[in-house]
N, C-alpha and C positions, 0 to 999 in steps of 0.2 A: 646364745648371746641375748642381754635384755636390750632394748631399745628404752631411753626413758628419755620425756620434752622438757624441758626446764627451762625457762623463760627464755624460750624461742633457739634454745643451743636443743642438739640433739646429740646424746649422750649415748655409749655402746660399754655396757657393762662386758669385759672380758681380759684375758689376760693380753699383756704385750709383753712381747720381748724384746732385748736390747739387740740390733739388727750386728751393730761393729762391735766384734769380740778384741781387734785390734787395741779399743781403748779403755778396756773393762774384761776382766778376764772370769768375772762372774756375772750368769745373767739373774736378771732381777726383775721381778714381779711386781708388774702394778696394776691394781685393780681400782676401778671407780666406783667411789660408794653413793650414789645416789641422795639416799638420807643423810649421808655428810653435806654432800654438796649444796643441798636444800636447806636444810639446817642453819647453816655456816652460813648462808648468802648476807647480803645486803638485800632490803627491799626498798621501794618505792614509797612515796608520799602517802600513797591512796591504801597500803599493805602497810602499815608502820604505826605504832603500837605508841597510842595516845591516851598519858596518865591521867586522869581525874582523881578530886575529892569526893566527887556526888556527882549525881547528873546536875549537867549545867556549869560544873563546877572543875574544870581544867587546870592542871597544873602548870600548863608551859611543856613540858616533859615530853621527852618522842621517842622510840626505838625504834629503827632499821635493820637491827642485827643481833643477836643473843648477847654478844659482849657488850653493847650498847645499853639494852634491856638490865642487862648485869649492873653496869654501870648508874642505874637511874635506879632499880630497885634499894640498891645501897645510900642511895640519898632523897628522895622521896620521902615526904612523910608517911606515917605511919598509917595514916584515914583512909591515903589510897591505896595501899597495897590491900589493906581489910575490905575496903570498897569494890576492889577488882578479885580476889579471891572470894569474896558472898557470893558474883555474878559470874563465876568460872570465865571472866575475861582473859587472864593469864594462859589457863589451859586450853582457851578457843581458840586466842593468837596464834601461840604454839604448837597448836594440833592443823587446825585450817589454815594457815599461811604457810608457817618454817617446816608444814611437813612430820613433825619430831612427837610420835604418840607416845612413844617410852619418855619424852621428859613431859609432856602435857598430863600423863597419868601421874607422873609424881606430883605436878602441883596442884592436881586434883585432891591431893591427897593430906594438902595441908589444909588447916582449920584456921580460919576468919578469928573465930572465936574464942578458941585456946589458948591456954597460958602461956602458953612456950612462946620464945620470940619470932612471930613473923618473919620478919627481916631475915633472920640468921637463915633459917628453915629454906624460903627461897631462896636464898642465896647461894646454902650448902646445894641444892638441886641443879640448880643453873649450872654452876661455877664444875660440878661433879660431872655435869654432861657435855657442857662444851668440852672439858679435857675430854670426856670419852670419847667424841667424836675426833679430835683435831689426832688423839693418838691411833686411830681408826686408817685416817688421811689426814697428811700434811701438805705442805708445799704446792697451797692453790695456785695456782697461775691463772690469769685469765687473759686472754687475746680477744683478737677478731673471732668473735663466735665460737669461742675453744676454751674447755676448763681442762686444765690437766690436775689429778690427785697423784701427787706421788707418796709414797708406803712410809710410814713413819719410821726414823732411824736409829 
């Protein structure tokens, strides 16, 4: 069994079974994936991914959550995504907050300075990893101190 802490819920990596065969006549495996869960979350004000043109120089722009992130990198101008990928901010967010190295090494991987289109490039990364986690685990539930993943269908 892992144990893993995730802002302040305490998580048990393992399998569960469905206990009532009575209402399900096959049992089903759900595992919790940790780096989904992390990934996936919503963050906080003070963990929440703040677009600039330059230093000094804020866009208004915020991300809380990859899809969010998704959502602003798609409409942002172009200064700051170039701005934030020269100073690996993209992949520092991503790697030290949401947890997520497999997609922080992809946007490590894009070029500031390259011909290709920025935008698309992060985008296609993002957009490619949040599917691969959400098909990973689906069906976040969140409660009183309780995340449930259930297995994608």
């Amino acid at each position: 069994m892992l144990r893993n802490t995730l802002d302040g819920v305490t998580m048990t990596k393992r399998r569960l079974y469905s206990k009532n065969n009575t209402t399900r006549h096959d049992k089903r495996n759900v595992e919790v994936d940790a780096t989904a869960v992390k990934a996936l979350r919503t963050v906080g004000d003070q963990e929440a991914f703040y677009f600039y043109e330059a230093i000094g120089k804020p866009t208004g722009e915020t991300a809380k959550n990859l899809t969010d992130f998704l959502d602003k990198v798609k409409s942002v101008k172009t200064e700051s995504l170039k701005f934030h990928l020269q100073r690996n901010d993209f992949r520092n967010w991503v790697e030290k907050i949401l947890g997520d190295s497999k997609l922080a090494r992809a946007l490590a991987r894009v070029s500031a300075s390259g011909s290709d289109d920025v935008r698309t490039t992060v985008c296609e990364a993002v957009e490619s990893r949040i599917n691969e986690l959400r098909e990973s685990s689906t069906g976040l539930t969140v409660a009183e101190n309780t995340l449930v993943l259930l297995p994608a269908s």
